[in-house]
Residue, then its C-alpha position, 0 to 999 in steps of 0.5 A: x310819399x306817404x302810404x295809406x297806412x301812415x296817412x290813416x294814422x295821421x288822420x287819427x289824430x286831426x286836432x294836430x293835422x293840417x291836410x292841404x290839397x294843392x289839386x285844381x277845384x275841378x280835380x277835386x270834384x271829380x275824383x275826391x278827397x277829404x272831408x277837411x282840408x285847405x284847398x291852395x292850388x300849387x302855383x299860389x302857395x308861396x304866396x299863401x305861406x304867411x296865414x298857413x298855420x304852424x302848430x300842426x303837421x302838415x300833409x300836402x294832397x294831390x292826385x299821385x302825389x307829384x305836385x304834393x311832394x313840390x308843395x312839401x318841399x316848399x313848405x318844409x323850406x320855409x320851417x313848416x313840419x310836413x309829415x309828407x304828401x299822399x295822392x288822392x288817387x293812389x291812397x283810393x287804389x291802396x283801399x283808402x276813402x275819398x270823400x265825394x265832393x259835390x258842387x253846391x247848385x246855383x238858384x236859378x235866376x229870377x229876373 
């Protein structure tokens, strides 16, 4: 696992950072995360292994960083550079800021 000290010098440098955050959409309304970042839910990652991209390190995001670390595991398996996995939760608790996601409102419908 990251700390938030080594993640913030990753995110220093984002042309060559790839976040994935493997959180559930609703976890990361609810509690935050980054302002870039692909969203790949854990249990569909191997499936989505060929359009990831390669050229960047990769650090994988979840909220204490158990299923990051599963996801970093899978990546690194299969050639991936994966700098390591960072909780969402823990790098807030350490003074790191999370960027709050708020949830685009629908239209009301017109019929």
């Amino acid at each position: 696992m990251l700390t938030g000290a080594e993640f913030d010098t990753l995110l220093a440098k984002p042309d060559r950072l790839l976040l994935i955050d493997v959180r559930r959409p609703d976890e990361v309304k609810d509690i935050g995360g980054f302002p870039a970042y692909f969203s790949i839910q854990i249990g569909d990652l191997d499936k989505s292994l060929a359009w990831i991209p390669r050229g960047r390190t990769i650090v994988t995001i979840s909220n204490h960083a158990a299923r990051g670390g599963q996801a970093a595991d899978l990546l690194a398996k299969n050639g991936f550079k994966v700098a390591g996995t960072i909780g969402a939760q823990t790098y807030e608790q350490q003074g790191g800021k999370l960027t709050k996601i708020v949830p685009p409102v629908r239209p009301a419908n017109r019929d």
